[in-house]
PDB file of N, CA, C and O in Angstrom, chain B, residues numbered from 101:
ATOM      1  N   UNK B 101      55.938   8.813   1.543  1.00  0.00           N
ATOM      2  CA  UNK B 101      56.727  10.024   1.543  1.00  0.00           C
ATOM      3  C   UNK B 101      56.604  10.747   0.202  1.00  0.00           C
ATOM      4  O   UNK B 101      56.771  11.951   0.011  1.00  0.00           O
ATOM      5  N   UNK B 102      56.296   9.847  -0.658  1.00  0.00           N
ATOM      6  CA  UNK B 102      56.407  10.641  -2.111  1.00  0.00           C
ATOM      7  C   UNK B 102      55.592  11.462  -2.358  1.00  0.00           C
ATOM      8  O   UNK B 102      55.734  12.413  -3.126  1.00  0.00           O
ATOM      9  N   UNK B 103      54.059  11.009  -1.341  1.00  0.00           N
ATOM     10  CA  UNK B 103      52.561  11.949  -1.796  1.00  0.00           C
ATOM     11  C   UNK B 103      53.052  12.956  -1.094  1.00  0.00           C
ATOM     12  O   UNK B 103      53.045  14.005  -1.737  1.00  0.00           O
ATOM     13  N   UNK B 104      53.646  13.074   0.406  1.00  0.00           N
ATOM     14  CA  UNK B 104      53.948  14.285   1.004  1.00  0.00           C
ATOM     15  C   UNK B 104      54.746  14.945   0.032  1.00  0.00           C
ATOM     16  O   UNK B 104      54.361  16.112   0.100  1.00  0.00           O
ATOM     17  N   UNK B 105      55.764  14.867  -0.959  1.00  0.00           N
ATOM     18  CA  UNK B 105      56.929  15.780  -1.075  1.00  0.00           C
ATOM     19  C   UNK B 105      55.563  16.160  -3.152  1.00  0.00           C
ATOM     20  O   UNK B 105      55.654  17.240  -3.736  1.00  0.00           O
ATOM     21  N   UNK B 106      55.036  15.527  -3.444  1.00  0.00           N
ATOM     22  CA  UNK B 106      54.245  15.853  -4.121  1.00  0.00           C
ATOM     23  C   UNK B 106      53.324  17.235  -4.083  1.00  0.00           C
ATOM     24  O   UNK B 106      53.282  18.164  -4.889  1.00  0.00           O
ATOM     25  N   UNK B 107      52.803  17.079  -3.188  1.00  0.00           N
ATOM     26  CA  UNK B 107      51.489  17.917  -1.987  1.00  0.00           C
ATOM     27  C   UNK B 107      52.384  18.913  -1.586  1.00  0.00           C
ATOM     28  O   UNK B 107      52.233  20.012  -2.119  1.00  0.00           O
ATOM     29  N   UNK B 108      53.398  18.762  -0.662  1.00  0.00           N
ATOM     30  CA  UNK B 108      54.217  19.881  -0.120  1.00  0.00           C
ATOM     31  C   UNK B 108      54.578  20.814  -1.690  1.00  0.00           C
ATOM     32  O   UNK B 108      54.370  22.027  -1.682  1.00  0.00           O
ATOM     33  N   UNK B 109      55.155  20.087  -3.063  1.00  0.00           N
ATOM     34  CA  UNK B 109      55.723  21.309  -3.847  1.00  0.00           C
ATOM     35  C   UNK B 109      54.657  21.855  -4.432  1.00  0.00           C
ATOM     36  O   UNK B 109      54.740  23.044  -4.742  1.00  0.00           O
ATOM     37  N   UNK B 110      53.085  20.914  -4.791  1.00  0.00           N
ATOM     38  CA  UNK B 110      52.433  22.236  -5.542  1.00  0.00           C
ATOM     39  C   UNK B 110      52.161  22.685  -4.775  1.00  0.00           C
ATOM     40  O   UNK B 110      51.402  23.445  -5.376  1.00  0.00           O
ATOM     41  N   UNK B 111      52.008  23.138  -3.237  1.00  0.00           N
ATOM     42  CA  UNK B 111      51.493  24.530  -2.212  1.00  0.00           C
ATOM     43  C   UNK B 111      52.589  24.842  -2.416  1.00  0.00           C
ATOM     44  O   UNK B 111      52.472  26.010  -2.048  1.00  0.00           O
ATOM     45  N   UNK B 112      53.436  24.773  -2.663  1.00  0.00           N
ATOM     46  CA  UNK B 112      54.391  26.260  -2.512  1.00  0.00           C
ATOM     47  C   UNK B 112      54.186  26.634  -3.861  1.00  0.00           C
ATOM     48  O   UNK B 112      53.429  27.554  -4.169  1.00  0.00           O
ATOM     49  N   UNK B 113      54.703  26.091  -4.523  1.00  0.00           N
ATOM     50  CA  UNK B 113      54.360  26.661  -6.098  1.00  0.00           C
ATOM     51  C   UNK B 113      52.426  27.344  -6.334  1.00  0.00           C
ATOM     52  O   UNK B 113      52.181  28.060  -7.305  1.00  0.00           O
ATOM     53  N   UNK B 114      51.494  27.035  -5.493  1.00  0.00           N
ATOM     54  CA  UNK B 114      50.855  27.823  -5.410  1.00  0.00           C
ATOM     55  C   UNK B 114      50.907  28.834  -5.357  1.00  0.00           C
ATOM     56  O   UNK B 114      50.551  29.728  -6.124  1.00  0.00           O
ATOM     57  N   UNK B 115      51.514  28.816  -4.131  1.00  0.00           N
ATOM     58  CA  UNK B 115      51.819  30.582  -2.972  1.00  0.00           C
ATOM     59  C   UNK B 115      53.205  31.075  -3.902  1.00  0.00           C
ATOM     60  O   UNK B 115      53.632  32.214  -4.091  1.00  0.00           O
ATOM     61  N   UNK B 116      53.575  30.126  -4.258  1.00  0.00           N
ATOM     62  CA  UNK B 116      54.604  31.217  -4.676  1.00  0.00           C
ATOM     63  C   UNK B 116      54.041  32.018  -6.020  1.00  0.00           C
ATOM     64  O   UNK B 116      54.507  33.127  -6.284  1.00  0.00           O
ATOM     65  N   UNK B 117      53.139  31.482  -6.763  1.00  0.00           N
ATOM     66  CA  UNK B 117      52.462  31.986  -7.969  1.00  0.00           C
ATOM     67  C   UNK B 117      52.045  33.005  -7.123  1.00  0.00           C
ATOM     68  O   UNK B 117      52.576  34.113  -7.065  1.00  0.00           O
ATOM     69  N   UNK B 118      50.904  32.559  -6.334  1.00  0.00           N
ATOM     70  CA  UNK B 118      50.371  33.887  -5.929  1.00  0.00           C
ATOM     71  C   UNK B 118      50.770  35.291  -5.075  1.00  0.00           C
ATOM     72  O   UNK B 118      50.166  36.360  -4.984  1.00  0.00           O
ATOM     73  N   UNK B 119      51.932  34.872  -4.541  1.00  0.00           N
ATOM     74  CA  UNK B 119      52.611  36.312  -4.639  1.00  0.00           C
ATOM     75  C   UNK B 119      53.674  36.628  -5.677  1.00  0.00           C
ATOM     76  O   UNK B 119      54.622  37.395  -5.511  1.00  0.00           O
ATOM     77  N   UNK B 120      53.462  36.110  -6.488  1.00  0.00           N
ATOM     78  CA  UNK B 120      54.194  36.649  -8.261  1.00  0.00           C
ATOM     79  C   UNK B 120      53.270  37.613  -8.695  1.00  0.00           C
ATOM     80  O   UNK B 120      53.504  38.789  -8.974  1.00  0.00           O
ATOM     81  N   UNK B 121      52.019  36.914  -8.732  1.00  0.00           N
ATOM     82  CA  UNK B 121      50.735  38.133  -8.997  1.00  0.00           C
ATOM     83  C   UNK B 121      50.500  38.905  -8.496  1.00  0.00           C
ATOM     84  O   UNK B 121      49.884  39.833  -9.020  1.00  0.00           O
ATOM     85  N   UNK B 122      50.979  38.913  -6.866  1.00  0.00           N
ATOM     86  CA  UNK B 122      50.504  40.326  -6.077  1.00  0.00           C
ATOM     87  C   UNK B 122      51.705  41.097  -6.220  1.00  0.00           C
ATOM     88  O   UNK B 122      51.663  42.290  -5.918  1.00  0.00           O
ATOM     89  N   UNK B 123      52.887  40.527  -6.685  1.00  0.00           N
ATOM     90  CA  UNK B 123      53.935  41.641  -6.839  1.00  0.00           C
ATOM     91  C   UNK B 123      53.898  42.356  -8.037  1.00  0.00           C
ATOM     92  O   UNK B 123      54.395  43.477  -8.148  1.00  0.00           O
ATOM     93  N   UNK B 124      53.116  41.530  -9.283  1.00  0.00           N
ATOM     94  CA  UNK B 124      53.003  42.265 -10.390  1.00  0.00           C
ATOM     95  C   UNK B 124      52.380  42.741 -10.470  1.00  0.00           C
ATOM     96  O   UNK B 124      52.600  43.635 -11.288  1.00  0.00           O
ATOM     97  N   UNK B 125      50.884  42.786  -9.787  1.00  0.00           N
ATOM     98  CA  UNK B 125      49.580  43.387 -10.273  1.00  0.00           C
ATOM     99  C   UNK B 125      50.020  44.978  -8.756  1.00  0.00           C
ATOM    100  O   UNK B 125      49.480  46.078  -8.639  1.00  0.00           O
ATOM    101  N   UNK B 126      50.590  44.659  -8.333  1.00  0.00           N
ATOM    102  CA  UNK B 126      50.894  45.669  -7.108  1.00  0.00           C
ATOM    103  C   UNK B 126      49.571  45.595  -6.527  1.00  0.00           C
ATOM    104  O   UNK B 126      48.939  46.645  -6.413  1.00  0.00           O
ATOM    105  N   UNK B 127      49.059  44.495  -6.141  1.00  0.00           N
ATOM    106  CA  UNK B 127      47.937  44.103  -5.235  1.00  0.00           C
ATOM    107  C   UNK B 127      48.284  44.857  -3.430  1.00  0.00           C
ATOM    108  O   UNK B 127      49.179  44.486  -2.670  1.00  0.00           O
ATOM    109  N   UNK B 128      47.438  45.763  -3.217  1.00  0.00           N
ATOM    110  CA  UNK B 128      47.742  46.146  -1.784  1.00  0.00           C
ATOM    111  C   UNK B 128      47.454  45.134  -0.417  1.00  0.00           C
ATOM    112  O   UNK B 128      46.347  44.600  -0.348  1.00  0.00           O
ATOM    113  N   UNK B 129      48.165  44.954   0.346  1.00  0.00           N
ATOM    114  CA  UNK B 129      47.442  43.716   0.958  1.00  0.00           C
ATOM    115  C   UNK B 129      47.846  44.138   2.509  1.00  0.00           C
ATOM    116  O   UNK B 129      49.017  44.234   2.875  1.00  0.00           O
ATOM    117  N   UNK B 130      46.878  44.339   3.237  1.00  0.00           N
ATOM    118  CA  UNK B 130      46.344  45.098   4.731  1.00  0.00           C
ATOM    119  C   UNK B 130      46.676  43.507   5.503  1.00  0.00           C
ATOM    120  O   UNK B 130      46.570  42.368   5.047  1.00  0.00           O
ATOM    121  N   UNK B 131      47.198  44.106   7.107  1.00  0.00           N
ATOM    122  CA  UNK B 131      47.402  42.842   7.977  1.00  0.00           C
ATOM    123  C   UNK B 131      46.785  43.392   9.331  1.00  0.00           C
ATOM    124  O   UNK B 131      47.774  43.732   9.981  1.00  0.00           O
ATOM    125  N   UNK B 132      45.917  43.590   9.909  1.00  0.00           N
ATOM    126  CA  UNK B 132      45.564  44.154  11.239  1.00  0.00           C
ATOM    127  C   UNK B 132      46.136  45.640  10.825  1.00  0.00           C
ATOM    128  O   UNK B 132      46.910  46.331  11.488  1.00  0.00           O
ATOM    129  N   UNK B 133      45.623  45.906   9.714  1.00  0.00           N
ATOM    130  CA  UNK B 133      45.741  48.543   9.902  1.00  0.00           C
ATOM    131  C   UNK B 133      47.386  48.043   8.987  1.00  0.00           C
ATOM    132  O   UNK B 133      48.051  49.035   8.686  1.00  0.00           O
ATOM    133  N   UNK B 134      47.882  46.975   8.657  1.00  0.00           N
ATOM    134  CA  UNK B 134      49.640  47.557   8.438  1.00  0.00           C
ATOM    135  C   UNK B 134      49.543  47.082   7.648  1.00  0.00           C
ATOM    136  O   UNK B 134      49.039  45.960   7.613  1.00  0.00           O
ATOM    137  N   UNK B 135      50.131  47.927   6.278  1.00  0.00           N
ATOM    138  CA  UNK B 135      50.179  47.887   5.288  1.00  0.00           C
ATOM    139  C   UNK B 135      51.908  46.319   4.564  1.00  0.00           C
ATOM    140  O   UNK B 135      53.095  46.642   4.584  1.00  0.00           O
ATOM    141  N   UNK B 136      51.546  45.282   4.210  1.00  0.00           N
ATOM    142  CA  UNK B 136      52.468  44.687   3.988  1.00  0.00           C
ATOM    143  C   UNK B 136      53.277  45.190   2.833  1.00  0.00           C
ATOM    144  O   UNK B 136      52.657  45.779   1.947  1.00  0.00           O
ATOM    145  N   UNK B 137      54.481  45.053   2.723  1.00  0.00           N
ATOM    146  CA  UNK B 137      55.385  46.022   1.602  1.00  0.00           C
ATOM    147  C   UNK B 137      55.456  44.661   0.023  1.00  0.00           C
ATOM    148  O   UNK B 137      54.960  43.542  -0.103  1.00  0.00           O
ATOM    149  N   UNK B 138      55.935  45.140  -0.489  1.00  0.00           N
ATOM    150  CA  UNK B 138      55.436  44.508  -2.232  1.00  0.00           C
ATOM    151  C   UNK B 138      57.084  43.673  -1.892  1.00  0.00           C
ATOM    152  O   UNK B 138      57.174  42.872  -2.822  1.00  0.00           O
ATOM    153  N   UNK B 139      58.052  43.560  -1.220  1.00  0.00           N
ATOM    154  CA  UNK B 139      59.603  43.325  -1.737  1.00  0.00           C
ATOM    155  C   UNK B 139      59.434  42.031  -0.714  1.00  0.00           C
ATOM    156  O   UNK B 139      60.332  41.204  -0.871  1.00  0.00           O
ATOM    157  N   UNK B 140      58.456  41.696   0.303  1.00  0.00           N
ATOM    158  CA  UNK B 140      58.070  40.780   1.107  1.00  0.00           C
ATOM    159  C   UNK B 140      57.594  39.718   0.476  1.00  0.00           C
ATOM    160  O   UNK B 140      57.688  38.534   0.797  1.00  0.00           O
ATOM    161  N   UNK B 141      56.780  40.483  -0.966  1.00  0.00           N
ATOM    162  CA  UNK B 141      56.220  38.995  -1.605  1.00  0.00           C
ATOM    163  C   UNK B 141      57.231  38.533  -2.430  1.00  0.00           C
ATOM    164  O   UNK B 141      57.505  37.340  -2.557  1.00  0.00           O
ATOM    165  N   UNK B 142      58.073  39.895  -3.273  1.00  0.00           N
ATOM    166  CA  UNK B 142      59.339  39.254  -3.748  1.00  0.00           C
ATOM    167  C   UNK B 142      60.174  37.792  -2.837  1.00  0.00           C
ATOM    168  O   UNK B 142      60.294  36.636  -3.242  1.00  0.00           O
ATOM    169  N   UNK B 143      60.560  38.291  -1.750  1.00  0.00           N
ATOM    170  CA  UNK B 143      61.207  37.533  -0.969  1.00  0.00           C
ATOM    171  C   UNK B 143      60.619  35.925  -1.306  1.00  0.00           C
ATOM    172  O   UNK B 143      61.151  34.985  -1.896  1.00  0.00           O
ATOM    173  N   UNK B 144      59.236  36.079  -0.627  1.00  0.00           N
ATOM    174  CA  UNK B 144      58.268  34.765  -0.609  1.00  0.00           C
ATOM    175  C   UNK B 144      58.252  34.281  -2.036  1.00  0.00           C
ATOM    176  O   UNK B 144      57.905  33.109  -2.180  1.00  0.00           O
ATOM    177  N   UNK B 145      58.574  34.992  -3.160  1.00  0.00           N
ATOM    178  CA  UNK B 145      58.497  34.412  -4.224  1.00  0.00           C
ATOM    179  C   UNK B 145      59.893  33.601  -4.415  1.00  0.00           C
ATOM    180  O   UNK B 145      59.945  32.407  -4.708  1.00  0.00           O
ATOM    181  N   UNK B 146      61.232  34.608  -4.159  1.00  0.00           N
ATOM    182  CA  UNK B 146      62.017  33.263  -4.015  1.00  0.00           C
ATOM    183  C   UNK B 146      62.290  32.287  -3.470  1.00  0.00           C
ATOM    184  O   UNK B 146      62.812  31.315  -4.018  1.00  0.00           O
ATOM    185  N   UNK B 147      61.989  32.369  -2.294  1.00  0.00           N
ATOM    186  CA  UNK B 147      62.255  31.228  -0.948  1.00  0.00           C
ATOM    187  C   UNK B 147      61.478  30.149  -1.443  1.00  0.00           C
ATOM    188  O   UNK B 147      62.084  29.088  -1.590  1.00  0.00           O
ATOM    189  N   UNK B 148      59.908  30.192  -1.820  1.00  0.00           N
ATOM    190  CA  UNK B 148      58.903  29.662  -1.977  1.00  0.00           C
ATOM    191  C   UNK B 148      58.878  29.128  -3.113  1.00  0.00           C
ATOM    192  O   UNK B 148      58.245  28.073  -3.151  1.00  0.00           O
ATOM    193  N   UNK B 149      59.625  29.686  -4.658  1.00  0.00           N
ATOM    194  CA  UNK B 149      59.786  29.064  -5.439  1.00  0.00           C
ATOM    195  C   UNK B 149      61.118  27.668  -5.022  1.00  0.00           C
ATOM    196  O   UNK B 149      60.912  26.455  -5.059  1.00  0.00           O
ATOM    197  N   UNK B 150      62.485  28.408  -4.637  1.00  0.00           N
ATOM    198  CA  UNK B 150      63.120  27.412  -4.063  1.00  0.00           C
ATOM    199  C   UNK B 150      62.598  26.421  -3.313  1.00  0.00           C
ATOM    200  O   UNK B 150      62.948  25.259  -3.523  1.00  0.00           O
ATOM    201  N   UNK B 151      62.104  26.592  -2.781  1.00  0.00           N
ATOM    202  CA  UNK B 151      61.435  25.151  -2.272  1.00  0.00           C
ATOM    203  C   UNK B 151      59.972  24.332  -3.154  1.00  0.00           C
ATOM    204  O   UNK B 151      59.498  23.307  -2.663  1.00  0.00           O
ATOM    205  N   UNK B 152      59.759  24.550  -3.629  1.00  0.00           N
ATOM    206  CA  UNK B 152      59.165  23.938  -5.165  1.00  0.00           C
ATOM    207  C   UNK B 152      60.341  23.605  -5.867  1.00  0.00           C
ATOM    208  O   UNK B 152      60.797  22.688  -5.184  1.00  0.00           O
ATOM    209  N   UNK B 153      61.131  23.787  -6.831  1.00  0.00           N
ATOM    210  CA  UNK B 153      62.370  23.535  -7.448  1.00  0.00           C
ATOM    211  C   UNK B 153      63.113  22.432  -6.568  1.00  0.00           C
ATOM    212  O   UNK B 153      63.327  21.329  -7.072  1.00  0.00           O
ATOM    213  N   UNK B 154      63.483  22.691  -5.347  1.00  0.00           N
ATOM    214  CA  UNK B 154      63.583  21.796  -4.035  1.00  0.00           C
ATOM    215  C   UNK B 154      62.912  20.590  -3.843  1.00  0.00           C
ATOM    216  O   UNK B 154      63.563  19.730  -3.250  1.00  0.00           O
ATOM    217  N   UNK B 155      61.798  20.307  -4.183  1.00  0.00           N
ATOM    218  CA  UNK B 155      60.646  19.720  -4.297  1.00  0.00           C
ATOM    219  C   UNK B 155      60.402  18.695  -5.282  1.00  0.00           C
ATOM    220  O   UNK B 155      60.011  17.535  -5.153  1.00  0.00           O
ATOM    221  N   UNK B 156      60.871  19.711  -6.790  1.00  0.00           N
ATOM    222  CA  UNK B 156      60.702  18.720  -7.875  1.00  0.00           C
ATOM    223  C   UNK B 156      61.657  17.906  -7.675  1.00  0.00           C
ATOM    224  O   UNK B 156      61.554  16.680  -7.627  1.00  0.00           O
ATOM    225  N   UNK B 157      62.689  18.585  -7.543  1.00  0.00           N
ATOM    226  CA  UNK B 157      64.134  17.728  -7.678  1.00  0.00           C
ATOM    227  C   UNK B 157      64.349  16.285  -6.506  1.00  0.00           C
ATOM    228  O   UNK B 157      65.124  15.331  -6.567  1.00  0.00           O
ATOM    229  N   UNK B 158      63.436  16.603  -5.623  1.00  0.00           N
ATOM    230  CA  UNK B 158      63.387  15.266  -4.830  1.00  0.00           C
ATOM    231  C   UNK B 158      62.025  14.192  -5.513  1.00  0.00           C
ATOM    232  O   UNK B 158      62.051  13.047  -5.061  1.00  0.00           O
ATOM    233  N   UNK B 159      61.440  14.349  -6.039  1.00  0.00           N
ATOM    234  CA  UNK B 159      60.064  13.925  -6.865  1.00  0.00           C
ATOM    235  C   UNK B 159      60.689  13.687  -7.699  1.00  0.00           C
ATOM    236  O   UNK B 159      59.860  13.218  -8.480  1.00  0.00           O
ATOM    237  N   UNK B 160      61.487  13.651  -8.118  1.00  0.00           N
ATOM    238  CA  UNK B 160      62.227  13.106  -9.652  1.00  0.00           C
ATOM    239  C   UNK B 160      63.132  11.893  -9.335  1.00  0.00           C
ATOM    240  O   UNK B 160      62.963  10.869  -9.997  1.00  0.00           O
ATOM    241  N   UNK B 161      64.448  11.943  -8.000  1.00  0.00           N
ATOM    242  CA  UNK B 161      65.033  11.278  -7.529  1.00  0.00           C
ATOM    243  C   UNK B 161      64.683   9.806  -7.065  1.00  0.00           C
ATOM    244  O   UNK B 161      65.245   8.712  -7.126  1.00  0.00           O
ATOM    245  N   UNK B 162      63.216  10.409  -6.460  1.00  0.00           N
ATOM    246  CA  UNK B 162      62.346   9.309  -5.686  1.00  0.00           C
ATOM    247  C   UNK B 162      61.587   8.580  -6.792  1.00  0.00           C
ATOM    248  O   UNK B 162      60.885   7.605  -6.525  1.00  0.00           O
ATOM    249  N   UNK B 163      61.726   9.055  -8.053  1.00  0.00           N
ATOM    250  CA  UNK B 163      60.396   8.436  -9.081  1.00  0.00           C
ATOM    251  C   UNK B 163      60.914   6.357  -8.831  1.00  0.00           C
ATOM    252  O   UNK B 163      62.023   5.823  -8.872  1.00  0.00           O
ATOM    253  N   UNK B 164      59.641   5.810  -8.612  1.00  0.00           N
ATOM    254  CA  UNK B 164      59.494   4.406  -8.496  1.00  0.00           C
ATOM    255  C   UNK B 164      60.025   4.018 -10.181  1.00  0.00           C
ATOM    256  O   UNK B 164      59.533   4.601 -11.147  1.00  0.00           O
ATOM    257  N   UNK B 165      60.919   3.124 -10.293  1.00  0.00           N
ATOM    258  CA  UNK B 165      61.737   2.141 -11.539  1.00  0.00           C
ATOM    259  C   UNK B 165      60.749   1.674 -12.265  1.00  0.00           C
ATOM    260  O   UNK B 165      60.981   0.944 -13.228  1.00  0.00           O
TER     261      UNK B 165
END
């Protein structure tokens, strides 16, 4: 369980980096013609950081004695 909750927080902390960068760099980003809005990656940046933070804090709990 520990490699899963390992693995699970750096992908979010990936994605959540990487829409930190597309919200700062105001990266335009197309989905089938529709334009996705910049306050969407905000969102994904908090949810996504929370669950990294979420993540560590169980990776710390679980650390083996």
């Amino acid at each position: 369980m520990r490699t899963y909750l390992i693995a699970s927080t750096i992908a979010f902390d990936i994605i959540a980096t990487a829409q930190l960068v597309r919200l700062v760099l105001r990266v335009p980003v197309l989905v089938n013609g529709f334009s996705v809005p910049l306050w969407a990656s905000a969102i994904a940046v908090v949810v996504l950081g929370g669950f990294g933070v979420a993540g560590m804090r169980l990776i710390v709990k679980t650390r083996p004695a």
